[in-house]
PyMOL commands that place a pseudoatom at each C-alpha (Angstrom):
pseudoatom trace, name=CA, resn=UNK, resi=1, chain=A, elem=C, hetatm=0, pos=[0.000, 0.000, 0.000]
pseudoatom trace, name=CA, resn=UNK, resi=2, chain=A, elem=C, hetatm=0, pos=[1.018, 3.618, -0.765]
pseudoatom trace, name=CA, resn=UNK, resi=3, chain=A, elem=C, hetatm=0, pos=[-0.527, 6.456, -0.180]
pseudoatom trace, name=CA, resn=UNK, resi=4, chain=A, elem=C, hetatm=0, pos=[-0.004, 10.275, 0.135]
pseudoatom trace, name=CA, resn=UNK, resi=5, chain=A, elem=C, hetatm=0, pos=[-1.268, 13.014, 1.943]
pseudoatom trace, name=CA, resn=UNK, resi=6, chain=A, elem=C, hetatm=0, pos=[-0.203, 16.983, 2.004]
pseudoatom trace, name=CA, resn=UNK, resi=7, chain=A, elem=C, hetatm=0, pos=[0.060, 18.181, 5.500]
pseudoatom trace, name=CA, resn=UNK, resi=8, chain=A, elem=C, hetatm=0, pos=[-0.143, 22.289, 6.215]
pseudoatom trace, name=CA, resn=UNK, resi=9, chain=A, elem=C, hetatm=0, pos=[1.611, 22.980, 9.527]
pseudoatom trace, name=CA, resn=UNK, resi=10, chain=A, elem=C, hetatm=0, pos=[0.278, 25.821, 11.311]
pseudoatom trace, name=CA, resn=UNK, resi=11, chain=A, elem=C, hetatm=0, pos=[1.970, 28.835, 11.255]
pseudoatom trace, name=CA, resn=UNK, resi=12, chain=A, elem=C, hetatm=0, pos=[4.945, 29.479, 13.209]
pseudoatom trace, name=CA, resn=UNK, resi=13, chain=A, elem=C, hetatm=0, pos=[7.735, 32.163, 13.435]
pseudoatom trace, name=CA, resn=UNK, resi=14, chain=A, elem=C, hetatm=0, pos=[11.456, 31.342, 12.733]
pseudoatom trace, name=CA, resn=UNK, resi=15, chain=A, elem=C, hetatm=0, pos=[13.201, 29.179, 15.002]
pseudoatom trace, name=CA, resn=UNK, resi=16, chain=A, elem=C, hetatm=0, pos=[13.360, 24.929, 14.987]
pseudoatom trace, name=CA, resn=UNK, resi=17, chain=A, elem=C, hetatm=0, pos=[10.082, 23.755, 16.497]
pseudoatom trace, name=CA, resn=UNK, resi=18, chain=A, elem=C, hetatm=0, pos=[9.186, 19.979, 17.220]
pseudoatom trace, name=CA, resn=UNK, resi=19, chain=A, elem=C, hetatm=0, pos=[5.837, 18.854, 14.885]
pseudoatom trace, name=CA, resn=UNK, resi=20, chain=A, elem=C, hetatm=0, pos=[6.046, 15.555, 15.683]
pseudoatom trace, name=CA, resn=UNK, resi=21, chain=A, elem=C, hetatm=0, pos=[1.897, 15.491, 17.450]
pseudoatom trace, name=CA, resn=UNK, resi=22, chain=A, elem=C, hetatm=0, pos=[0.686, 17.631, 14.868]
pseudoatom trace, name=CA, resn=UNK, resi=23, chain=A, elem=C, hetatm=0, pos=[2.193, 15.757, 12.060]
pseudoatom trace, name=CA, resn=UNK, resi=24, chain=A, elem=C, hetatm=0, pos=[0.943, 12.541, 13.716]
pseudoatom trace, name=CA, resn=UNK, resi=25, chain=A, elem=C, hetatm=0, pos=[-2.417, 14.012, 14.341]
pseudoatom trace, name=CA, resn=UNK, resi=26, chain=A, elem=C, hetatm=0, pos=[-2.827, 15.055, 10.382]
pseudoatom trace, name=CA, resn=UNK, resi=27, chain=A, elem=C, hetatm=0, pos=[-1.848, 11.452, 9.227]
pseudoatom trace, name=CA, resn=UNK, resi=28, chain=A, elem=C, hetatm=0, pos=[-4.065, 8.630, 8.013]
pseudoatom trace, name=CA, resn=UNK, resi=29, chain=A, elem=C, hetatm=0, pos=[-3.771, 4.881, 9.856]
pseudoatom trace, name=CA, resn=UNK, resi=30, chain=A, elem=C, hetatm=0, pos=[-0.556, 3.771, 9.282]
pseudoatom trace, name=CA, resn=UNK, resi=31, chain=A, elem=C, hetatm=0, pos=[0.428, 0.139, 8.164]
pseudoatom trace, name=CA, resn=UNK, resi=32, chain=A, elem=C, hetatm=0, pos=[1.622, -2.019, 10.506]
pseudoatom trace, name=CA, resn=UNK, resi=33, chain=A, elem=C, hetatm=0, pos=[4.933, -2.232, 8.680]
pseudoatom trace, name=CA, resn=UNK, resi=34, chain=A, elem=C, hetatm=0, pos=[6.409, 0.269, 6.141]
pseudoatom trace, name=CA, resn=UNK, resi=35, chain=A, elem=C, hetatm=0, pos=[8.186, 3.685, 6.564]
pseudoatom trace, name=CA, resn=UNK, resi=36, chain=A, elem=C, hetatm=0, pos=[6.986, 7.379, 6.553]
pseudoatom trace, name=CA, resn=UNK, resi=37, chain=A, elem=C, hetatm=0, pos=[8.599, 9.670, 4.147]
pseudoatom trace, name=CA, resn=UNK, resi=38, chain=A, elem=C, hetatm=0, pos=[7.916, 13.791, 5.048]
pseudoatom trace, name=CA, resn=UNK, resi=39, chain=A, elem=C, hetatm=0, pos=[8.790, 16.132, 2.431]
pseudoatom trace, name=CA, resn=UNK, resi=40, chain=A, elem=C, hetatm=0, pos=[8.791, 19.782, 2.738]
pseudoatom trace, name=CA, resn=UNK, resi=41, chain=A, elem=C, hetatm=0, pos=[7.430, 21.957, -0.604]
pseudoatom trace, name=CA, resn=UNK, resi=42, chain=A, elem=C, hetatm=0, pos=[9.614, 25.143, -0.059]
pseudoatom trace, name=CA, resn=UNK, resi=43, chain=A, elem=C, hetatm=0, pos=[13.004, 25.988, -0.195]
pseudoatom trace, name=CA, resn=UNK, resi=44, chain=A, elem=C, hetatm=0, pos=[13.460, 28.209, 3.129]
pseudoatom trace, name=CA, resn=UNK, resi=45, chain=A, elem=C, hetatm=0, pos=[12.878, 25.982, 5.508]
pseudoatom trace, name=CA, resn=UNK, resi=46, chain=A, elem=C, hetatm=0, pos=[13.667, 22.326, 6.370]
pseudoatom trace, name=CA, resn=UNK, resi=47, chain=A, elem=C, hetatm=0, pos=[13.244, 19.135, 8.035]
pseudoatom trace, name=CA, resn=UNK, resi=48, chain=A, elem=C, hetatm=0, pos=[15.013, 17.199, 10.457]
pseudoatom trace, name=CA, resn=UNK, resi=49, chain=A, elem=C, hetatm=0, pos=[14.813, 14.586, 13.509]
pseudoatom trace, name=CA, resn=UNK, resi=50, chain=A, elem=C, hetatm=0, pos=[16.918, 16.022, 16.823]
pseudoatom trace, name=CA, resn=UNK, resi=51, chain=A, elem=C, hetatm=0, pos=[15.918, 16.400, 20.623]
pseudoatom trace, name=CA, resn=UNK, resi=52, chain=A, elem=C, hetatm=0, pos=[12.850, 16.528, 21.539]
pseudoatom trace, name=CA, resn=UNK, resi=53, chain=A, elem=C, hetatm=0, pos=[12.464, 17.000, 25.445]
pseudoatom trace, name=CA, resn=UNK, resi=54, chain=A, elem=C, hetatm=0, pos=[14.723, 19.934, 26.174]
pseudoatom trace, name=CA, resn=UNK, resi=55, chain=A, elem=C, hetatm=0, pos=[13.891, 23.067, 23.961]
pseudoatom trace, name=CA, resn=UNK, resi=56, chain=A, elem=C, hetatm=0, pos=[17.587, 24.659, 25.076]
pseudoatom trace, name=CA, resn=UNK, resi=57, chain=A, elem=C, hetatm=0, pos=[18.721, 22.188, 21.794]
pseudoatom trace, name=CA, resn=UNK, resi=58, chain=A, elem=C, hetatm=0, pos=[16.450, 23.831, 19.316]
pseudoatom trace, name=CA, resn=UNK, resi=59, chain=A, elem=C, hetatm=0, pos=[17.872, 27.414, 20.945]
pseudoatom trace, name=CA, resn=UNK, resi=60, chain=A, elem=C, hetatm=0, pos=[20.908, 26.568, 20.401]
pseudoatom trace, name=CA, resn=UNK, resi=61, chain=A, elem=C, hetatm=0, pos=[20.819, 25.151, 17.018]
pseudoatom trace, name=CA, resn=UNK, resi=62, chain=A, elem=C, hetatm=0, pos=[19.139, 28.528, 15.985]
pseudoatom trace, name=CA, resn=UNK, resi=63, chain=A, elem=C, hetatm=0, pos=[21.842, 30.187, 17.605]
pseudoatom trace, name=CA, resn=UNK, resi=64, chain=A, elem=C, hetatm=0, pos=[24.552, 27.880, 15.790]
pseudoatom trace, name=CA, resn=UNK, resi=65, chain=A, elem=C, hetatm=0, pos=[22.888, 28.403, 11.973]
pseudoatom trace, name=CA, resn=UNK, resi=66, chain=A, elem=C, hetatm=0, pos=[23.043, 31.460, 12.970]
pseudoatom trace, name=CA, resn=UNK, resi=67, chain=A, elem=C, hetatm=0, pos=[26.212, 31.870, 13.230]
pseudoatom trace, name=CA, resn=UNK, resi=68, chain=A, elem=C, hetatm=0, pos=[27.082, 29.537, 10.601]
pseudoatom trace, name=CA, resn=UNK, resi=69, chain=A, elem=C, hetatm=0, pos=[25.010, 31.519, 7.815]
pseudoatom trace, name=CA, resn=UNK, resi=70, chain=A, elem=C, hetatm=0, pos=[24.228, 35.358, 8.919]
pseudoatom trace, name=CA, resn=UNK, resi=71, chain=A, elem=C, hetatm=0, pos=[22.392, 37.828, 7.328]
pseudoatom trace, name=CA, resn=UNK, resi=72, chain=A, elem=C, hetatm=0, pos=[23.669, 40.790, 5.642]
pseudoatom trace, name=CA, resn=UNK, resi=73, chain=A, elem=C, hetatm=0, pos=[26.403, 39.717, 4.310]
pseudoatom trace, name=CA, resn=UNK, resi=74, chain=A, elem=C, hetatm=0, pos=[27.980, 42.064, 1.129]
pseudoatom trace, name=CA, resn=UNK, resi=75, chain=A, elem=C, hetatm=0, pos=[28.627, 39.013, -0.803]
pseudoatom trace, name=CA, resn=UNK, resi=76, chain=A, elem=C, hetatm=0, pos=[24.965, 38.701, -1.258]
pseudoatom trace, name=CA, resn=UNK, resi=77, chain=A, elem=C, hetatm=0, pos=[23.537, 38.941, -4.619]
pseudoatom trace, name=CA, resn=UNK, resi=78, chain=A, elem=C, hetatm=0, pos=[19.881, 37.185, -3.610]
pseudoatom trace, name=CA, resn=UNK, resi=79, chain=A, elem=C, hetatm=0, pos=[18.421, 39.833, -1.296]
pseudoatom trace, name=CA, resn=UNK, resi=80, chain=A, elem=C, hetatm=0, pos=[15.242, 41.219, -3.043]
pseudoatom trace, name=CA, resn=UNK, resi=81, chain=A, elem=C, hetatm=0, pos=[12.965, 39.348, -0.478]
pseudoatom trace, name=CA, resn=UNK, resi=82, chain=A, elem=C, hetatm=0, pos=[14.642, 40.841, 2.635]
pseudoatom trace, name=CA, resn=UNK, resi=83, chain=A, elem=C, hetatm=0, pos=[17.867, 39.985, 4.975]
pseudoatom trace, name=CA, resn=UNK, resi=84, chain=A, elem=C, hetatm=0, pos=[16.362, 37.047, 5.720]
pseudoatom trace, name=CA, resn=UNK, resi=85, chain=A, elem=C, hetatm=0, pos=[16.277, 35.014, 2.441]
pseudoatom trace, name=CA, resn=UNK, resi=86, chain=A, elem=C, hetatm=0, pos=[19.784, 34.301, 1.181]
pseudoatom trace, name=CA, resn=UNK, resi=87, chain=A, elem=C, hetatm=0, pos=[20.361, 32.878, 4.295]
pseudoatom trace, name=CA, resn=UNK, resi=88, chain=A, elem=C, hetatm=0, pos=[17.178, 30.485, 4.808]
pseudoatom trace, name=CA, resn=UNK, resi=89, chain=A, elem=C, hetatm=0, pos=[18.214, 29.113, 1.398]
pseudoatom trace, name=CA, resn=UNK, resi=90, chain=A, elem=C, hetatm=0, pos=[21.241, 27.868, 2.446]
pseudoatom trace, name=CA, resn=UNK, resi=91, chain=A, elem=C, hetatm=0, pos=[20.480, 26.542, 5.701]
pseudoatom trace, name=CA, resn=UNK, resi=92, chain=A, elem=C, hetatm=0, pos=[17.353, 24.818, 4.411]
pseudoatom trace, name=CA, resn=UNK, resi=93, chain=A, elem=C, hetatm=0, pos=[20.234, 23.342, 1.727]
pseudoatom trace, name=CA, resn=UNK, resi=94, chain=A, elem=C, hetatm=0, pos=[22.099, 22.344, 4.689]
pseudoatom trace, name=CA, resn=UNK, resi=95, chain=A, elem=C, hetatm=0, pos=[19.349, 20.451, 6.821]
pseudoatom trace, name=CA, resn=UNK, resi=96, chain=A, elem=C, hetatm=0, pos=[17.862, 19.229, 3.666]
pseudoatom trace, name=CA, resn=UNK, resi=97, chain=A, elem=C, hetatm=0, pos=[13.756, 18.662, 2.431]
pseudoatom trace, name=CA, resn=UNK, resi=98, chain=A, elem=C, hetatm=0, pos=[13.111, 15.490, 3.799]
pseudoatom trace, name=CA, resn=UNK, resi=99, chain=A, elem=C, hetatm=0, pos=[12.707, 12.609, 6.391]
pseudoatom trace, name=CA, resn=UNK, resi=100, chain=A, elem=C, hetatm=0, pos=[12.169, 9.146, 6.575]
pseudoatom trace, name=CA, resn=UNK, resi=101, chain=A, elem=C, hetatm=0, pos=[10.920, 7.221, 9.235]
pseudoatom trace, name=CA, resn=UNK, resi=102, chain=A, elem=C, hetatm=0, pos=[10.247, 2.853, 9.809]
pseudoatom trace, name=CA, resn=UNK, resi=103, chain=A, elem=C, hetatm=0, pos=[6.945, 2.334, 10.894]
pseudoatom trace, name=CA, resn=UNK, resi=104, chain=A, elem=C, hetatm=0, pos=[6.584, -0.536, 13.222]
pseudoatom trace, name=CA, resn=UNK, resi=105, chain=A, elem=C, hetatm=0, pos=[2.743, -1.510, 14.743]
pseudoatom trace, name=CA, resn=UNK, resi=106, chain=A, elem=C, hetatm=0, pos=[1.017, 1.030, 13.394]
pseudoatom trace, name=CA, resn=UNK, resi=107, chain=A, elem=C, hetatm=0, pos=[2.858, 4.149, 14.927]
pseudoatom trace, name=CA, resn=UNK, resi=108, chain=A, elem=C, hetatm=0, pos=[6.094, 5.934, 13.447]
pseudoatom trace, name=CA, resn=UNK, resi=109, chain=A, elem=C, hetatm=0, pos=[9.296, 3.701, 15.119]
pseudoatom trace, name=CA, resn=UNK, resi=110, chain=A, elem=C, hetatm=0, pos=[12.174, 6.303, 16.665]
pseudoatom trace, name=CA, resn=UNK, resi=111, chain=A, elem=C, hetatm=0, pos=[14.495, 6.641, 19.977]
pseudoatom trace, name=CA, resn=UNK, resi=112, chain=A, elem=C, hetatm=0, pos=[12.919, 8.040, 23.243]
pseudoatom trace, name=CA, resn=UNK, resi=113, chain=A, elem=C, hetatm=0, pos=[14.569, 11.200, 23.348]
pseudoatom trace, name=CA, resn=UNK, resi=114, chain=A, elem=C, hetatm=0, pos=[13.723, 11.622, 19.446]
pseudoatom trace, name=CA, resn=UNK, resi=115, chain=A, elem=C, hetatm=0, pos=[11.497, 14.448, 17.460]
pseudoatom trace, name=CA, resn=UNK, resi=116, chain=A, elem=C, hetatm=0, pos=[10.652, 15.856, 14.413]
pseudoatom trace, name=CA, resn=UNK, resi=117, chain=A, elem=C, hetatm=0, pos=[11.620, 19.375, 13.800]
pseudoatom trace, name=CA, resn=UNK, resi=118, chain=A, elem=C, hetatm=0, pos=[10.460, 22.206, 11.548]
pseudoatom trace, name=CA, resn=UNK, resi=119, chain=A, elem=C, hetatm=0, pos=[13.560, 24.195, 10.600]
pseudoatom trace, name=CA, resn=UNK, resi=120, chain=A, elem=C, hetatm=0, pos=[11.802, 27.695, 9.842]
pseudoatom trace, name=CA, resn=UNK, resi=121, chain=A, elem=C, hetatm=0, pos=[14.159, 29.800, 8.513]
pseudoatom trace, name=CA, resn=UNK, resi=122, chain=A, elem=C, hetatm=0, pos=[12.368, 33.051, 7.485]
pseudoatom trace, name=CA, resn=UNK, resi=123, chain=A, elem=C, hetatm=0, pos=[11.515, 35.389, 9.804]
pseudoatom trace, name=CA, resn=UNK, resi=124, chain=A, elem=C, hetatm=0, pos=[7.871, 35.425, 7.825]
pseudoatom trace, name=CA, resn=UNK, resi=125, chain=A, elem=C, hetatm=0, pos=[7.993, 31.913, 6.676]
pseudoatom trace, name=CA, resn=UNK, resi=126, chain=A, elem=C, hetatm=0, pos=[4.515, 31.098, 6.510]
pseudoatom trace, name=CA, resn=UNK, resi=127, chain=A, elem=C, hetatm=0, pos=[2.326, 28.635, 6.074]
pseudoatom trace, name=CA, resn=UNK, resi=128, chain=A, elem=C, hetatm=0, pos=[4.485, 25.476, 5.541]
pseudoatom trace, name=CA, resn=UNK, resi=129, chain=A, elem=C, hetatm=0, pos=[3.384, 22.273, 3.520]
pseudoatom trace, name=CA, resn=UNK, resi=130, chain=A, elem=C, hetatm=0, pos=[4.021, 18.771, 3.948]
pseudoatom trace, name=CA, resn=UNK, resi=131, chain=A, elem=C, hetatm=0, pos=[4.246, 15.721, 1.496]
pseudoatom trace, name=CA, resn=UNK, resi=132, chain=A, elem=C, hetatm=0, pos=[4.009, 12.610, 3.748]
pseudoatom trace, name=CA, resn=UNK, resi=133, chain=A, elem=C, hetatm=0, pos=[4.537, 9.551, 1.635]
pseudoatom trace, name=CA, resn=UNK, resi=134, chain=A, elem=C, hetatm=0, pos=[3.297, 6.313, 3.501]
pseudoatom trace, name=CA, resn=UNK, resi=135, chain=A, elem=C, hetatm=0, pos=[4.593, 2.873, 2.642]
pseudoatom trace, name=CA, resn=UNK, resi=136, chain=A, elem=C, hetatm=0, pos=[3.327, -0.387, 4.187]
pseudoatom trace, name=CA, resn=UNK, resi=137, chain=A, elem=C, hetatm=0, pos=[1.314, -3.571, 4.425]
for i in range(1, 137): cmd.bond("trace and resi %d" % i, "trace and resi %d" % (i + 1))
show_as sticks, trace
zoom trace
């Protein structure tokens, strides 16, 4: 079986934010078996799996990308849609568009300490959209 869904995540400001209940609450019965692929349609945010009981981790790694790719930089040349955008580009490049998941009994299979993040990158990202990609018996 295969099917797919398009998830919209409610809107949130920039910063890395764990989805994993409302991405689980927007998804049809899972298989008993299979895997979950997420994909997300823009290219200014991202995707990724991290921490997901102490919120000091998704601080920091805003803090690190941060520092990693800042804003207003003279080298530049992609800056039409604000300070922001360059930058989001690049770390959305760096975290990359997609996920995948095993799906054991029914419910997506990952550690304890284990989430799934939104990367919003934008300081006026928006509305983001999902491709989840379910594959099972």
């Amino acid at each position: 079986m295969i099917q797919q869904i398009e998830i919209t995540l409610d809107l949130r400001p920039r910063g890395f934010h764990l989805i994993t209940k409302e991405v689980m609450r927007k998804l049809p019965k899972l298989p008993q078996v299979g895997f979950l692929n997420l994909f997300i349609m823009h290219t200014s945010a991202g995707l990724t799996i991290n921490e997901n009981a102490d919120s000091t981790v998704r601080e920091d790694f805003e803090s690190i990308f941060n520092k990693l790719v800042p804003e207003n930089q003279p080298y530049y040349k992609h800056v039409f849609e604000g300070s922001d955008d360059m930058p989001a580009h690049v770390k959305a490049s760096i975290v990359g568009t997609s996920i995948q998941l095993p799906i054991k009994d029914g419910q997506i299979y990952h550690g304890t300490w284990q989430g799934i993040y939104l990367c919003e990158f934008r300081n006026h990202g928006g509305a983001r959209k999902i491709v989840a990609t379910i594959f099972g018996e």
